[in-house]
N, C-alpha and C positions, 0 to 999 in steps of 0.2 A: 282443580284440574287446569285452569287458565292459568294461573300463576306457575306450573309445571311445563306447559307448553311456552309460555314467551321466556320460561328461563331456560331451557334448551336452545330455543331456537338465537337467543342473545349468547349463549355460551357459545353456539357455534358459529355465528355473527363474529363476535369478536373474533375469534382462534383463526377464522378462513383467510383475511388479509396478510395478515403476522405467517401462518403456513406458507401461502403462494410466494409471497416475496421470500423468504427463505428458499425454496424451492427456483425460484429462478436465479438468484446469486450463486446456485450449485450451479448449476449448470449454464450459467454466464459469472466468469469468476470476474474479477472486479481487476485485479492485476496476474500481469503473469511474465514469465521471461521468457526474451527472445534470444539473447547470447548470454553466456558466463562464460569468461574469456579469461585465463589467467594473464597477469600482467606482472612485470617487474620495473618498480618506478625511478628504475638510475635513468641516468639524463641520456636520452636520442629518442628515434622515432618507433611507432608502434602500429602496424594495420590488422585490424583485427577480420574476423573471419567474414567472408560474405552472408548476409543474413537475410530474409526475407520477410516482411508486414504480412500478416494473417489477416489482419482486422484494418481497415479506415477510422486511424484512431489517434490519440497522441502518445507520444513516448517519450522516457526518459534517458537519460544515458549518465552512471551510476559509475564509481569506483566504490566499491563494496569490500570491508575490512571484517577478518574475525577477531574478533576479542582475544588478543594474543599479549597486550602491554597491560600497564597501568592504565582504563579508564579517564584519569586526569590527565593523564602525560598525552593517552592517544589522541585528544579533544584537541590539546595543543598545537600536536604535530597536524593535525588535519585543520588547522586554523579555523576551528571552533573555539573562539576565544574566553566567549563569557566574561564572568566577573573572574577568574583566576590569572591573579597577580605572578601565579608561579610559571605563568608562560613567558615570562620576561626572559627566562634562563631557557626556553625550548621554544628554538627558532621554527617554522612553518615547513614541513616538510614535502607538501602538494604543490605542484605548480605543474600543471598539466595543461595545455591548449589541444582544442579538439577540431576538427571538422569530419563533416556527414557528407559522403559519394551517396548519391541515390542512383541508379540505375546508369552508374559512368559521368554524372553531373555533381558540380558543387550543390550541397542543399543545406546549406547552413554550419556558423563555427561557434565556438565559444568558449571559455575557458572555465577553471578552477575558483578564476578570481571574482568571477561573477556573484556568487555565493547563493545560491538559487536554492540552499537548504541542507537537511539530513534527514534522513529516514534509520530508523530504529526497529530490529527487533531480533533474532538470535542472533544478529551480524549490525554493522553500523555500514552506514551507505552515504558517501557525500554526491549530492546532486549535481553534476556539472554540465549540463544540458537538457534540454527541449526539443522536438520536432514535433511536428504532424505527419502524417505516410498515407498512402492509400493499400489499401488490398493489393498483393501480390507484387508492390516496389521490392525491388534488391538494392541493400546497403552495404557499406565498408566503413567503419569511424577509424579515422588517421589520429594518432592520438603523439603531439609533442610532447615527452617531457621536460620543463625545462630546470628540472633541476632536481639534486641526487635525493630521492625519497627512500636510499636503503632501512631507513630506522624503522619501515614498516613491513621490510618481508617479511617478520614472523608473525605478520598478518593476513599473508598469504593473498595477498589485492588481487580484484579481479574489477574489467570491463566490464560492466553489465549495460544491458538494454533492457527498460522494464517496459511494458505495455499496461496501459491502464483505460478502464472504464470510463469515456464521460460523463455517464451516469454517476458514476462511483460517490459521489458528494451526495446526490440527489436520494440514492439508493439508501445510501448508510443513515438519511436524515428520516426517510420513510420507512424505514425498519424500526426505527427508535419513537417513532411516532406510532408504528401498527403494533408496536410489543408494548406497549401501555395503552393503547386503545384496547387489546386483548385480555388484559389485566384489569382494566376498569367495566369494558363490556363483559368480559365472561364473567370475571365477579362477581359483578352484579347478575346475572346470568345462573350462577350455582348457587349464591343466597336464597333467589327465587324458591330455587327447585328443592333445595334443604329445607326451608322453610312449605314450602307445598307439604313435603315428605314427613315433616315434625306435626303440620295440621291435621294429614290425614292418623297418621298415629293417636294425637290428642282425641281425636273422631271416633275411634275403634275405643279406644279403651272408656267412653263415657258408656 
């Protein structure tokens, strides 16, 4: 009867952490967008829509491509170089310089060339900025292009602004920590109770 109570109470021990934190990742998403702004990368300037910070938070600011080319060939053109030798023959098609209006002030510039990363997943997203914002700033990103990126419109490029969780690092390490805590505690937690359940059977039938 003991060994049936600390295995419930360990099965449900474990499951509660791993539960709750899922349950707040719903309903605190971790990123999210704030513009998707079509863009066309031939060479002059670009202002994109006024936007407004929800959150006091940081953010990124994203040209975001769909899978329209060759994979190799697109890595090239977006001057993700790697180890492919065959980018010798496919020049750099991105050259984009930015700067962020916050509420009618400069609030920071930066470019393409910076290489600040990629983001991956039904779409590819090269990173080309950074800010922090507080709640309810309004923004404009001025976007130069300086030079003729048509080999990617049938990638259909768009401005993005992503908004992301500070937490988010923190979150994603503490979920992978609570989902194997719930795995090793409730395990051990249902063994108990199977085993309670297989004694008291052994019990009955002597």
């Amino acid at each position: 009867m003991i060994a049936k109570k600390v295995g419930l109470w360990l099965t449900i021990l474990g499951i509660l952490p791993y539960a709750l934190l899922q349950t707040w990742i719903l309903f605190e998403p971790l990123n999210w967008k704030l513009l998707e702004y079509p863009v066309s990368l031939r060479s002059g300037s670009i202002t994109s829509p006024e936007f407004t910070t929800k959150r006091s938070t940081s953010y990124l600011i994203l040209l975001e491509f769909d899978y329209g080319i060759d994979p190799q060939r697109m890595n090239c053109l977006l001057g993700i170089r790697g180890f492919y030798e065959e980018c010798q023959d496919i020049p750099e098609a991105v050259d984009v310089s930015w700067r962020l209006m916050t509420d009618g002030r400069s609030n920071g510039d930066g470019s393409s060339k910076d290489k600040l990363g990629e983001l991956y997943n039904d779409t590819i997203n090269k990173v080309i900025g950074r800010f922090d914002a507080r709640k309810g700033q309004r923004h404009v990103v001025l976007l130069n292009v300086r030079r003729d990126g048509r080999d990617l419109d049938s990638t259909n490029p768009r401005l993005v602004v992503l908004g992301y969780s500070k937490y988010g690092e923190g979150a994603m390490f503490l979920l992978q920590f609570t989902f194997y805590g719930a795995v090793l505690v409730s395990g051990t937690g249902l063994i108990l109770v199977c085993v309670s359940f297989f004694a008291r059977g052994v019990r009955r039938n002597r």
